[in-house]
N, C-alpha and C positions, 0 to 999 in steps of 0.2 A: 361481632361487637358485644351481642350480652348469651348470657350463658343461660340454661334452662332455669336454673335458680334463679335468676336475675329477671329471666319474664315470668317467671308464675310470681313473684312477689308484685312483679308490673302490674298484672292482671287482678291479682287477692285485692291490693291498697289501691292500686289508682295513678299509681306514682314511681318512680325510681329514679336515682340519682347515679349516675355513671363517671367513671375517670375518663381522658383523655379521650374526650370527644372531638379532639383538633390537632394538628400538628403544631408542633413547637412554630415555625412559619407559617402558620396557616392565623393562628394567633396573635401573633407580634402585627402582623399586615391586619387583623380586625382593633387591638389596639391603637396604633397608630393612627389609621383613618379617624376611629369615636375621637382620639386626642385632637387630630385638627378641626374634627367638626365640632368638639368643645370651645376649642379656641376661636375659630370665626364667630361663635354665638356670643362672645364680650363685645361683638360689633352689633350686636343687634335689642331692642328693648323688648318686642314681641315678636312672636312667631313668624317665620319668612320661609319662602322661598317655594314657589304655587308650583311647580312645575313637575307635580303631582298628578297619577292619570286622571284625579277626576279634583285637582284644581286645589286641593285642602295644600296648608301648609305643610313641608316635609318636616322640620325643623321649629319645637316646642320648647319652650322653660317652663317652670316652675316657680310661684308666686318668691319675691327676693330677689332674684335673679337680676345680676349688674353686671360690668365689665370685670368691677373688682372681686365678681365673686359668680363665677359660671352656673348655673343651673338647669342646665341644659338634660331636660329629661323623656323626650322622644324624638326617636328617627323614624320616620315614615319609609315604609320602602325602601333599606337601603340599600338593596341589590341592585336597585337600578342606577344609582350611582357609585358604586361599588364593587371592583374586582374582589377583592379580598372575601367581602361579604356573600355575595354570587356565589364565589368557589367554595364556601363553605356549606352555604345551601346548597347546591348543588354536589359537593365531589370528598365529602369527610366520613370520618367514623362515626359523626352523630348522625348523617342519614341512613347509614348502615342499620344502626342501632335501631331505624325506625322501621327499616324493612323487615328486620326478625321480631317485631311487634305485631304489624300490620301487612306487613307484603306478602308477595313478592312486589308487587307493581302499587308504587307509591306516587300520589300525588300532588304535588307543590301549592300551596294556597294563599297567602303573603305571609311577611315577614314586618318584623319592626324591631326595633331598640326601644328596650326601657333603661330609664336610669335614674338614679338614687346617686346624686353628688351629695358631697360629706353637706349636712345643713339644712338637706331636702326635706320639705315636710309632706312630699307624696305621699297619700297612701293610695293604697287600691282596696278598695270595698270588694266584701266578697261577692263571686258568682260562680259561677259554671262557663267553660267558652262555648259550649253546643249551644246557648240559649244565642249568641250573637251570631254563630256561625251553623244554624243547622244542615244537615246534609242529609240524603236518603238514609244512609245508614250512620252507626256512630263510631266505627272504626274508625279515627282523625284524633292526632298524637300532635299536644302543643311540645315542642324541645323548646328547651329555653336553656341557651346556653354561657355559662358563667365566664364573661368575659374580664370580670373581676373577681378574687376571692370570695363566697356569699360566705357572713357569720351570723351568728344570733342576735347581732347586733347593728349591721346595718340593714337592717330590712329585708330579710331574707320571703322567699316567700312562702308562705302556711296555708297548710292544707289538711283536709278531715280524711284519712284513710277510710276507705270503702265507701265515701259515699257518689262515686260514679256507678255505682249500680244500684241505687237510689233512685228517686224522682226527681224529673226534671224542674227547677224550681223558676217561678217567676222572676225575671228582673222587671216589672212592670210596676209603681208604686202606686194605688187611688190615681190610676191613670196616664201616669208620665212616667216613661222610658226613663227611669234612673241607671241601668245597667247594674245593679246592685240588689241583692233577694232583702227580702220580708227583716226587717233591725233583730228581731225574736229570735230568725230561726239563723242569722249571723250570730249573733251572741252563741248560742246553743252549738254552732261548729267550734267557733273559735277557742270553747271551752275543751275540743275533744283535738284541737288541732297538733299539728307536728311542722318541723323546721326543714324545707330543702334545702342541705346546707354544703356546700364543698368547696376544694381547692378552685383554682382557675383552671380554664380548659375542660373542666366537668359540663356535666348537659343533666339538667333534669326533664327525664319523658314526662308528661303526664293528659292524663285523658281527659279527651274532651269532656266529658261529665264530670268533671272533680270538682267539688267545691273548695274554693279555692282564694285568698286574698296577701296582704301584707303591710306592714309598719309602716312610718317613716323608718328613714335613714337618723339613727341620732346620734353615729358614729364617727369619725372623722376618716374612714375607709371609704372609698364609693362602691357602690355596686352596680354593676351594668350586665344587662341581658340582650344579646342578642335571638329571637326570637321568630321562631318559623313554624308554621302550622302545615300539616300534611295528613293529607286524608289516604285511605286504600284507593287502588285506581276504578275502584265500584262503587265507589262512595261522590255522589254529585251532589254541589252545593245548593240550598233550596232556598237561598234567600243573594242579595246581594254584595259582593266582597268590601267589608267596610275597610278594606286598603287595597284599591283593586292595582296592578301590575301586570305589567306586559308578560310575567311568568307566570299567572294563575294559569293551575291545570296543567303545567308542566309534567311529564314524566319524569321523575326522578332515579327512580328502579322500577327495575323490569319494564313493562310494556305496556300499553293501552289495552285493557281485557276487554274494551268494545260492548262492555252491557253494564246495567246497574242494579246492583242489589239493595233491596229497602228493607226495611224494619218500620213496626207499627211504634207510634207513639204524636205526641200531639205536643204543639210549641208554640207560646206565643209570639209574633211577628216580632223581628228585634228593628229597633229606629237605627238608620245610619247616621251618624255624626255630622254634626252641621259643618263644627269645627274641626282641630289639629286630631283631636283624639278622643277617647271614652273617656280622658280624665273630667273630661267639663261634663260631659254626662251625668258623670257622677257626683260632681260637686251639686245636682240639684236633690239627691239622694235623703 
């Protein structure tokens, strides 16, 4: 899937964005599904449907959000109600991709949808994912795969090259779990930041230490991510899965290598979500 040039650029920045990380049907069947679970959400005023492993809503909008105007902007878990979505976690070129990152023997850790309908005024504050997901080690690749066109203009997501090999930065503000670093030291990336930006079917890799956030949507394109995190299979999770699933720790590729490897470094405790997702988190930010 990526070529030696394409991982040393991985490894220098923090980041790479890839073509055809999906089959022409493999796509159409993850389209399709978000389209119906767009459209059942005009049935709905707040977030529904508990039957989530540990009871949170699967199914979130975004403040505005009416029948006459969907907003529909996280899936929790959707491989568990989801062939389409499954078989992409599971059986694509975007796992590949992850295994000449991090493998041979890669580890499945959840998945979600984000989404950016045209109007949406999501943003996402920046952070780093190792601060909410730390693991013995930091070998753990968010993919986040472009199940819509991303442009510069729908809310694409931005991120500051090279600083996963940086420090790990607080999402902790004067005391309360914002999920979101220091206002200062966001300013100061977003200054040096860059655009993941590609056709549909792309996958952007990126490391779990990447500082990392994004716009609203101010475009009339939507943008949608389907989204799966994966560790090395030596790499154990050291805090809680804030989307836990009957496929955490799934082998993906290769094998169970049967031991763990750790690296020193120090993090503070990440809070699990009361609610649907870290966007309410953040909104106390």
């Amino acid at each position: 899937m990526l070529s030696e040039q394409d991982q040393a650029f991985f490894w220098e920045n923090g980041w790479l964005v890839a073509p055809d990380a999906v089959s022409p049907d493999q796509l159409a069947g993850l389209c399709s599904d978000f389209a119906q679970w767009t459209q059942q959400s005009r049935d709905h005023a707040q977030a529904w449907d508990m039957n989530t492993a540990d009871g949170r809503p699967r199914f979130d909008m975004a403040a505005g959000h009416s029948a006459d105007h969907p907003l529909l902007r996280r899936v929790n878990d959707p491989v568990a109600i989801s062939d389409a979505y499954l078989d992409v976690m599971r059986s694509s070129a975007m796992v590949d991709g992850v295994a000449d990152l991090i493998g041979p023997d890669v580890r499945f850790h959840h998945s979600k949808i984000n989404s950016k309908l045209p109007g949406s005024g999501t943003e996402v504050r920046w952070h780093q994912d190792f601060a909410f997901t730390p693991h013995s080690n930091d070998d753990v690749v968010t993919a986040l795969l472009m199940i819509d066109e991303v442009t510069s203009e729908n809310g694409p997501l931005e991120v500051q090259s090279g600083s996963h090999r940086g420090p790990i930065q607080s999402i902790w503000q004067d005391g309360v779990f914002t999920g979101a670093i220091d206002p200062q030291l966001e300013a100061q990336a977003r200054g040096h930041s860059e655009q993941a930006i590609g056709p549909t079917g792309s996958v952007c890799y990126m490391h779990t230490r990447l500082l990392h956030g994004s716009a609203a949507n101010r475009s009339a394109s939507p943008r949608t991510l389907f989204i799966c995190v994966y560790s090395a299979g030596d790499a154990v999770a050291l805090s809680p899965n804030p989307m836990p699933t009957a496929y955490s720790g799934e082998i993906v590729r290769g094998t169970n290598p049967g031991r763990i490897r750790s690296m020193a470094y120090e993090v503070e405790r990440p809070e699990l979500p009361a609610t649907t997702s870290f966007f309410d988190q953040q909104d106390r930010a």
